[in-house]
C-alpha angles and dihedrals in degrees: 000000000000126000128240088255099049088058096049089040084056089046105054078043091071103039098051081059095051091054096050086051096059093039087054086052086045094057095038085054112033117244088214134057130182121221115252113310106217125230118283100015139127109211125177103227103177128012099199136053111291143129132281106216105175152333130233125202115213096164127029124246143105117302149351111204126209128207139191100214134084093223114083085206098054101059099122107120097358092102116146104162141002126188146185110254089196093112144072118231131036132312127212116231114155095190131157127219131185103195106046134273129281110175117199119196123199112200095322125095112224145177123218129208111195135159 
C-alpha cells in the first residue's frame, strides 16, 4: 500500500507536468497581443526577452520588420524576421529574442502575439 508521501509525491508529479504542458501551448500561442499597429510605424512591444509567436495582417502591403532590440532607434542589425505583408490572415513565427521586441510595419497593418 502506498504511504501518504508516495500519493502527494505523485500528485505535485503530475502537476508539475501539467504545468509544463500549458506553459508549452502559451508560448506556441502568444499570451499577449498588441492593438493594430498602424502602416508605416516602429512600436517597442516588449522591453524585455520573450517569444514571438505570430503576426496578423490586417492590411495589405510590403513588409512587416522584426527586431530583437527594446529601442525603436537602435534597429540596425537586430533583424530577426522579416515578412511579406502581402496576405490577409496570421502567420506563424515562433521566434526568440533576448533584447526585447520592436516590430516595424511598411504599408500593412498587423497584429502581433508574443510571450
Amino acid at each position: 500500500m502506498a504511504s501518504l508521501d508516495d500519493i502527494l509525491t505523485t500528485q505535485k508529479n503530475g502537476v508539475q507536468a501539467i504545468n509544463a504542458y500549458v506553459n508549452g501551448l502559451n508560448r506556441l500561442a502568444g499570451t499577449n497581443s498588441t492593438k493594430k499597429i498602424a502602416a508605416s510605424t516602429t512600436q517597442l512591444v516588449k522591453s524585455s526577452a520573450g517569444w514571438l509567436a505570430t503576426v496578423s495582417i490586417i492590411t495589405t502591403g510590403d513588409i512587416v520588420t522584426f527586431y530583437d532590440t527594446n529601442n525603436t532607434a537602435n534597429t540596425t542589425g537586430n533583424e530577426i524576421c522579416v515578412v511579406a505583408g502581402t496576405n490577409y490572415g496570421v502567420i506563424q513565427l515562433q521566434l526568440p529574442f533576448a533584447t526585447g521586441l520592436v516590430v516595424k510595419t511598411g504599408t500593412p497593418t498587423a497584429s502581433v502575439s508574443y510571450t
